[in-house]
C-alpha positions as CSV (number, residue, x, y, z in Angstrom):
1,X,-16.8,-2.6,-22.0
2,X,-18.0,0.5,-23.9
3,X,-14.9,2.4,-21.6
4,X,-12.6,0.2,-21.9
5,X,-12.6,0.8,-25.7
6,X,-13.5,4.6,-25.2
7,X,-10.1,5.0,-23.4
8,X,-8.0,3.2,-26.3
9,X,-9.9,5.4,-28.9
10,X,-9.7,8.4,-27.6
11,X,-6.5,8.7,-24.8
12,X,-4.3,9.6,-27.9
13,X,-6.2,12.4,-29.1
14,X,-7.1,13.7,-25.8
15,X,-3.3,13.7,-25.1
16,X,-2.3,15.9,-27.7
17,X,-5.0,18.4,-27.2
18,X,-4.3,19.0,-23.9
19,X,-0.5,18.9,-25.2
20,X,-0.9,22.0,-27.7
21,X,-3.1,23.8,-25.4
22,X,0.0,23.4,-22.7
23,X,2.5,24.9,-25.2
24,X,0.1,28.2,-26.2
25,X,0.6,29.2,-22.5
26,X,3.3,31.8,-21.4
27,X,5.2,30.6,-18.6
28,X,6.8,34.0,-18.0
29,X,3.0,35.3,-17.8
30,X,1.1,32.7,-16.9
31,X,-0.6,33.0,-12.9
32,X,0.5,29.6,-11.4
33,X,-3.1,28.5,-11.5
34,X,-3.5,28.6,-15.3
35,X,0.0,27.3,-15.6
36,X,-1.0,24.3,-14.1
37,X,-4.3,23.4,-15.3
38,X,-3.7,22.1,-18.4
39,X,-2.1,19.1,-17.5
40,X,-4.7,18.6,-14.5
41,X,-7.6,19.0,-17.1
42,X,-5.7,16.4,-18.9
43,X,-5.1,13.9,-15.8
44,X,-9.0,14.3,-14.8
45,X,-9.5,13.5,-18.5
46,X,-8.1,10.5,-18.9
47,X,-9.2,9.5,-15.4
48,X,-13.1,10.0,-16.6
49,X,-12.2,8.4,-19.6
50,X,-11.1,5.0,-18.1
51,X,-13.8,5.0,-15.9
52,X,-12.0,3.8,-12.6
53,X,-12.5,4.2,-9.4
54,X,-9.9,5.7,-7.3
55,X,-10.2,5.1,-3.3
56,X,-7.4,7.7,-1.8
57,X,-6.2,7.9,2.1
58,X,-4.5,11.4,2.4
59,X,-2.7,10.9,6.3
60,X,-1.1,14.6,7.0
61,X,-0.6,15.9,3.7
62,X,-2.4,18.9,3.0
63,X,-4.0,19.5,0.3
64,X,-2.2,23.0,-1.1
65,X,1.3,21.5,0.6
66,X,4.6,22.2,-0.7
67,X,6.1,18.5,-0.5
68,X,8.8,16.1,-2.7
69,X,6.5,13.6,-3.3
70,X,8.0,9.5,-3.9
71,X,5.9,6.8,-4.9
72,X,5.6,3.0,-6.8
73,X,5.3,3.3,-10.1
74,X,3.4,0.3,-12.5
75,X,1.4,1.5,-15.2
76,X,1.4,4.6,-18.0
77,X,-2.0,5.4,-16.0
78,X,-0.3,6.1,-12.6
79,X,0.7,10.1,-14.2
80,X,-3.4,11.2,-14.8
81,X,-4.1,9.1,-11.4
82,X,-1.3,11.1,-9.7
83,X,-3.0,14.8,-11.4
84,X,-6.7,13.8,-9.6
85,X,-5.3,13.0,-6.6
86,X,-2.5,15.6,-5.9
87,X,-4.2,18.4,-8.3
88,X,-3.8,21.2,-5.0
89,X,0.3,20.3,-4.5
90,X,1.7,21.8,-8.0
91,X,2.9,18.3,-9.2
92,X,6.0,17.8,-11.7
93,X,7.3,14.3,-13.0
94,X,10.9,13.5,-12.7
95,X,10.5,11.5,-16.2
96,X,12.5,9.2,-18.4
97,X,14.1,11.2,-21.3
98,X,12.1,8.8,-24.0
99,X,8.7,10.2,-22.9
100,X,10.5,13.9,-24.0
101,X,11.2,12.6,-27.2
102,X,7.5,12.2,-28.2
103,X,6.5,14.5,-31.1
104,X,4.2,17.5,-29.4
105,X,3.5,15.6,-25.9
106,X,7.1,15.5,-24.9
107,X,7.1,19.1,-25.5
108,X,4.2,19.8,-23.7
109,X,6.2,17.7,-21.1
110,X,9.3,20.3,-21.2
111,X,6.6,23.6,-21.3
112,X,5.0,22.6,-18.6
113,X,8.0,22.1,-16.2
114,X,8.5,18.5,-15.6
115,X,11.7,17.8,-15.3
116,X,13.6,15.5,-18.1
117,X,16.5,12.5,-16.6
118,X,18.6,11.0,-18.9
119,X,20.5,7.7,-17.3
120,X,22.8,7.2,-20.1
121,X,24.3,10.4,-19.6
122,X,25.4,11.0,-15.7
123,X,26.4,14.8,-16.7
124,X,23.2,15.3,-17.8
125,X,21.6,13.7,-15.4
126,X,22.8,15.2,-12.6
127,X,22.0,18.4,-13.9
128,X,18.4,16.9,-14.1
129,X,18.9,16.6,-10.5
130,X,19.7,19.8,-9.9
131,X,17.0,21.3,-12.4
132,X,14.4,19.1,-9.7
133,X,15.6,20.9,-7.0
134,X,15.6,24.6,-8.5
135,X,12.0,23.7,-10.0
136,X,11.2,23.3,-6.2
137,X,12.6,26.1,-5.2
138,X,10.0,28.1,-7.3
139,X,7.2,25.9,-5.6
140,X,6.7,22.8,-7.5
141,X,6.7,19.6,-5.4
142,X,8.7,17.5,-7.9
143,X,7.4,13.8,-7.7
144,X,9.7,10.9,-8.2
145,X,9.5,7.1,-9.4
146,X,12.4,6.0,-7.1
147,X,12.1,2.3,-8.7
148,X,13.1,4.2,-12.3
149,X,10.7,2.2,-14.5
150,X,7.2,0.3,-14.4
151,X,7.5,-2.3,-11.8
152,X,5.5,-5.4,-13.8
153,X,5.7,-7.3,-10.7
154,X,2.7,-6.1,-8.6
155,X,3.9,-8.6,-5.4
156,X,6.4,-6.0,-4.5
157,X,8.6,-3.1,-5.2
158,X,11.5,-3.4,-7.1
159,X,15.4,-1.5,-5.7
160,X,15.0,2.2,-5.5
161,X,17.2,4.4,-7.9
162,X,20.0,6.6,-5.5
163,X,18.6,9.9,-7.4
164,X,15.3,10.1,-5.9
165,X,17.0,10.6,-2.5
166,X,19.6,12.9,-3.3
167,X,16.2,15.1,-4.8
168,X,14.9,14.8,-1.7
169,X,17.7,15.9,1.0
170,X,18.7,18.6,-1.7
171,X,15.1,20.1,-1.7
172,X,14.6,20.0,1.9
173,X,11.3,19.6,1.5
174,X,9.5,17.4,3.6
175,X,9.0,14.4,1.8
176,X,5.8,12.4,1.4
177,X,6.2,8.7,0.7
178,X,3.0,7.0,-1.1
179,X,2.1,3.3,-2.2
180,X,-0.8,3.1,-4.9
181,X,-2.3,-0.5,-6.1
182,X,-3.7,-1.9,-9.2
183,X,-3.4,0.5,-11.9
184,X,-1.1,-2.1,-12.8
185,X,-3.7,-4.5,-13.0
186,X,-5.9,-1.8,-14.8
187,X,-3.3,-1.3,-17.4
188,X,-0.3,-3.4,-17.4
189,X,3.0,-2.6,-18.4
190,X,3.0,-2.7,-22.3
191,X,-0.7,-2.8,-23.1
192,X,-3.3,-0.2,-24.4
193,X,-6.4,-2.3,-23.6
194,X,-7.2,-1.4,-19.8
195,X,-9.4,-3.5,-17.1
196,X,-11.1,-0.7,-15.1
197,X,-12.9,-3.0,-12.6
198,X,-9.9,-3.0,-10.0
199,X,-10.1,0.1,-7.3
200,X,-7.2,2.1,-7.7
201,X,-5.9,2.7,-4.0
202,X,-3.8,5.7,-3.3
203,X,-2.2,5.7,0.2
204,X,0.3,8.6,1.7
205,X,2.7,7.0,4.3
206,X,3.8,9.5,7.3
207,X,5.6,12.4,6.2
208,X,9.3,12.1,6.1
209,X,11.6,15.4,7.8
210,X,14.7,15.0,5.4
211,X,16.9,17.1,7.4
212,X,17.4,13.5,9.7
213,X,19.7,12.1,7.1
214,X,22.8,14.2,5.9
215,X,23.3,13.6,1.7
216,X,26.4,11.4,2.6
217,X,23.6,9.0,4.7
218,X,21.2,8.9,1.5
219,X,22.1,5.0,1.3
220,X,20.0,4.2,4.6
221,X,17.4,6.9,3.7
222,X,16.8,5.0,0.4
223,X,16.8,1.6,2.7
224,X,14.2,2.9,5.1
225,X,12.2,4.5,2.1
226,X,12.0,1.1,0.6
227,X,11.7,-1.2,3.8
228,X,8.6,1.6,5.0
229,X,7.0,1.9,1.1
230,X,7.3,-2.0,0.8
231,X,6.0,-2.9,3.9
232,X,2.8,-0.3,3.2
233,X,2.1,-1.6,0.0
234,X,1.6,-5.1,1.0
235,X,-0.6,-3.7,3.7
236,X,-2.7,-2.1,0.9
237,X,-2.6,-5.3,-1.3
238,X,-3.9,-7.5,1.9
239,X,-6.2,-5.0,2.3
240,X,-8.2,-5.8,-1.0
């Protein structure tokens, strides 16, 4: 219990330290390594802080790999989860444009290279598109919520958003598809107050060689993604 109320107290002041530290760094003369720990010192943060337990199956993906990475998404505490686990693959969000609208944080968010979609605006999106792929070309693995918003209904996955894929076959990467479970349970959609006795699970699904769909194929690829991410994250659901 004395977590569970530790996390609400202090996430929001944890955030925006972390936040203003991000924005006193130099990009231009930053090394990569202190670049990126500032939002990883956040991530491990707020991990400790909600006192969960986080049970992660890695398959192939190595550990320093240069990857587009595509998962479920179901709770605001999937992003610190997401930090822990991936801390050695140079993670950036493909993120809502609301989260860049928050005073300091969604700054922080800009600064550090994540990269901002707005859905209302398909110019601007599409540039957000092509901003993914040109942060990956610098060697970010830009990681993407395919389903576009927090899935509240932890049975399944909901439709996958066309943009994820046309990241993916852009970047050429080789794509790593991932299922987690439960931090929805830990922290539902629209609530501070978190439950931190579900075992997050974190599982990476065989690695994905994009060059076997062309862009003008990306409906199947999104159709397999979803059929082989859907099928995995029952798996992990039956699992326990």
């Amino acid at each position: 219990m004395f977590k569970r109320i530790f996390f609400v107290v202090l996430l929001v002041p944890v955030t925006l330290y972390y936040s203003i530290r991000m924005l006193l760094v130099d990009p231009e003369k930053a090394a990569p390594e202190e670049y990126d720990s500032w939002g990883l010192k956040w991530g491990a943060a707020a991990v400790w802080l909600s006192g969960i337990t986080i049970e992660t199956d890695m398959g192939d993906v190595d550990p320093k790999g240069h990857y587009v990475f595509i998962g479920n998404h179901q709770s605001n505490l999937d992003i610190p989860v997401l930090f822990k686990v991936l801390k050695g693959n140079r993670i950036r969000f493909v993120a809502k444009k609301s989260l860049f609208d928050i005073p300091i944080y969604g700054k922080a968010l800009a600064h550090s290279g994540h990269i901002c979609i707005d859905r209302d605006n398909r110019r601007a999106a599409m540039q957000s598109l092509n901003d993914a792929v040109e942060q990956a070309q610098k060697g970010i693995s830009p990681l993407i919520f395919p389903e576009g918003t927090r899935n509240d209904n932890l049975d399944d996955l909901m439709e996958f958003k066309i943009g994820a894929m046309i990241i993916a076959l852009k970047c050429g990467l080789p794509v790593v598809p991932f299922v987690m479970a439960h931090t929805g349970r830990v922290m539902p959609k629209g609530k501070m107050i978190i439950d931190n006795r579900p075992v997050v699970r974190f599982k990476a699904l065989p690695i994905i060689d994009p060059s076997q769909y062309t862009l003008k194929e990306r409906e199947k690829f999104k159709d397999d993604l979803r059929a082989m991410m859907s099928k995995a994250y029952k798996e992990l659901l039956a699992e326990g």
